[in-house]
N, C-alpha and C positions, 0 to 999 in steps of 0.2 A: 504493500500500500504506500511505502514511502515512494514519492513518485516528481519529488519538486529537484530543483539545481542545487547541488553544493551552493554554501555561501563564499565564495572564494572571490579573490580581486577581478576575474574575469566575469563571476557574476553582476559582479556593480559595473562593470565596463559595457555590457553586455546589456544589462536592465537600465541604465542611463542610454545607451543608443536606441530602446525599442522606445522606451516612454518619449525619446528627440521626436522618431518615427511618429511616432502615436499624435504630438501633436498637429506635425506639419499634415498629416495625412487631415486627422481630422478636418484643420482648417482646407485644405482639400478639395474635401466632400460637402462641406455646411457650407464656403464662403469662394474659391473660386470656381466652382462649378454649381453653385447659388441653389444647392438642394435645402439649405437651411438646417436651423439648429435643430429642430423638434424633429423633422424628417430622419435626418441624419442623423437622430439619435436611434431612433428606432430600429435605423436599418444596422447600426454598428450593435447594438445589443442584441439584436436577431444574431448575426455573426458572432460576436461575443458566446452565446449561450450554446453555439452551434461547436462551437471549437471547444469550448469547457465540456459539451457532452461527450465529444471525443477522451479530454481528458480523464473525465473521469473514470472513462471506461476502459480504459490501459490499466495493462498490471504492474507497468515500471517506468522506467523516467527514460520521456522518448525529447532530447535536446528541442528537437523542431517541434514539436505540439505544444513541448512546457511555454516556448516563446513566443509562440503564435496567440496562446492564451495572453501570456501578458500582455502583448501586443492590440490585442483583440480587446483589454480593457482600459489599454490606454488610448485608444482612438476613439472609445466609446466615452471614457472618460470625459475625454475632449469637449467632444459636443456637451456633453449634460451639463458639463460646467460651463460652457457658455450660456445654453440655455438656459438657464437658473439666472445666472449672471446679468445676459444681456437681454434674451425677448422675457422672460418672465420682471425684468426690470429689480430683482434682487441687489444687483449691486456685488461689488466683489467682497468686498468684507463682509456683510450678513451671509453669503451662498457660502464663503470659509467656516464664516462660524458653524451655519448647522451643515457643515460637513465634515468640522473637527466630531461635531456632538455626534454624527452619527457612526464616527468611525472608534469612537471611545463603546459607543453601545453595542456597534459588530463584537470587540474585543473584549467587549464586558462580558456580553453572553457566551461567546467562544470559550471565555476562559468559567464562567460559570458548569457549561458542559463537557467541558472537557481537562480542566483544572490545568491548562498548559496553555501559553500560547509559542511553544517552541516553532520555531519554523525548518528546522533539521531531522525533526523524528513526530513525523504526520501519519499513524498507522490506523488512523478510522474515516470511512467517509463523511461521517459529519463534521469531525476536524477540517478534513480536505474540503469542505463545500465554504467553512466559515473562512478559512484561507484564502479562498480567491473573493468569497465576498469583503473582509478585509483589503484585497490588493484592487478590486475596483474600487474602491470609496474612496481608499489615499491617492490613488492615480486621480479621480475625480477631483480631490480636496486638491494634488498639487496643481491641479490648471489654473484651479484660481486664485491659491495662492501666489503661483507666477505671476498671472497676468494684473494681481494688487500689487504686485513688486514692482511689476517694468510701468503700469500707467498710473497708479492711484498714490505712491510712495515717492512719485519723485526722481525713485533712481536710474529708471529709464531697462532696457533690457542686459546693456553690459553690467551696469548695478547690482540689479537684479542677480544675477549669475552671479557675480563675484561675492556677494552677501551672501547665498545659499551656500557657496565652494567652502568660504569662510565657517560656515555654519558644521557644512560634512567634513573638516576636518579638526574643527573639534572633535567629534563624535569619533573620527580614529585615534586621537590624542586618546581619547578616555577609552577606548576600548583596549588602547596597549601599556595604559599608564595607571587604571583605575577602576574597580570590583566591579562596576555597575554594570547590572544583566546586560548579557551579551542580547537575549530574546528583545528587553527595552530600548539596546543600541539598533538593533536591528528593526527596529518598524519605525525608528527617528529617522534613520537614514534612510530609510526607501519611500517615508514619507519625502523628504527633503531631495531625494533626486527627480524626483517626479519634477516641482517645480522649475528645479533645475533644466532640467529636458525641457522642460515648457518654456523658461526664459531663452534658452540656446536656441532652442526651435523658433521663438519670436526674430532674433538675432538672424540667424540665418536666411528667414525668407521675408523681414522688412524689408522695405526700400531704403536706401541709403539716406536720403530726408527726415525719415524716423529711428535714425541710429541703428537702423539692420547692416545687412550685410548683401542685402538685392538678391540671394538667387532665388526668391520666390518658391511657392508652395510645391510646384512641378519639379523642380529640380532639385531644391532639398530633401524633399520626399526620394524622388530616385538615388538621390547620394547616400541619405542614411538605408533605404531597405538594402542597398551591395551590400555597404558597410555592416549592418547586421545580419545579411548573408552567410557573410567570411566569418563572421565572428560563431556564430551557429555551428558552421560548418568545420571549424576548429576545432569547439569543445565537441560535438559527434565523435572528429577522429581521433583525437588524445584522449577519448573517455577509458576508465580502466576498467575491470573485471569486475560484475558484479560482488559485493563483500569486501572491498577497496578501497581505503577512505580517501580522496586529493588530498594532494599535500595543503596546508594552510585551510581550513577549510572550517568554521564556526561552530565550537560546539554550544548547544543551549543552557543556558542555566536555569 
């Protein structure tokens, strides 16, 4: 039943290039090919729940589905945080707030039923269901967290980024310098890349007038899917023998 990725340095390399993916895609689908937000959500959580049924239904950790998932909820993510955000008229800070509240309530109950929220040793399917509904909520929570960072703060999208960067390495300072659960380390930082991805994905396909970087939704989108391609297709062929642990690899506490 364990069936998710080692936590390893190439996991975060890895999980920061799909959630990049996940937003440019998204803006994509909602906003240069004008399917909109509420549209585009629906069709990204049809896809979403389509790719999670696959998951679930593997008996072992298949590289390409574990990522296609995540993937799948962070382009889903995308839209609902805008949506929230922008045609529901939410606002970025309120759609954070009850996104923080609802992602504390996934992990509340998670951990009520299942008295763990390790994310290295998931051996039930209700754990494994609360798991990815945790990883959509923080993919969701980071878009708009991002996008308070780069328009509503001030700091613009390189800001933005470099505040978050700031942010995630604290969070490795204290993971190699100080007790604090590694389980708590790890859903601070997967929250925080999310945004991250979200600000870098703004970066890349703004116009240079708005402090991007111009290549646009079309072409960032095709740069990062190679790029997490290669990356996919690396851990596939260096993965080791079932009962194997990777080297450097997070145990829970």
């Amino acid at each position: 039943m364990n069936k998710i990725a080692q936590v390893t340095l190439l996991f975060w390399i890895t999980k920061i290039c799909a959630t990049t993916l996940g937003e440019t895609a998204g803006d994509l689908l909602a906003q240069t090919m004008n399917v909109g937000y509420g549209t585009s959500s629906l069709i990204l959580l049809g896809i979403f729940l389509l790719v999670l049924a696959g998951q679930l239904a593997v008996s072992h950790y298949i590289p390409a589905l574990y990522w296609a998932t995540i993937l799948a909820t962070s382009t889903a993510g995308t839209t609902m945080s805008d949506y929230m955000d922008r045609t529901l008229g939410l606002g970025y800070a309120t759609g954070s707030l009850i996104l923080v509240s609802l992602l504390g309530l996934v992990l509340g109950l998670w951990w009520l039923r299942e008295k763990s929220l390790s994310v290295t040793e998931i051996r039930t399917r209700t754990g494994e269901v609360f798991y990815w509904a945790a990883i959509l909520v923080s993919n969701t929570l980071g878009t708009a967290l991002g996008d308070f960072l780069a328009d509503d703060s001030g700091l613009g999208f390189g800001g933005g980024a470099l505040l978050i960067g700031g942010l995630l390495a604290v969070l490795v300072l204290a993971y190699y310098f100080t007790g604090i659960s590694r389980v708590l380390l790890f859903w601070a930082a997967f929250v925080l890349t999310r945004p991250f991805g979200a600000t870098f994905g703004d970066l890349l396909t703004k116009p240079t007038a708005k402090q991007g970087l111009g290549f646009g939704t079309e072409g960032s989108s095709l740069i990062l899917f190679g790029l997490l391609v290669a990356l996919v297709l690396y851990e596939t062929l260096r993965r080791k023998p079932a009962g194997v642990a990777e080297p450097g690899s997070i145990a829970a506490r």
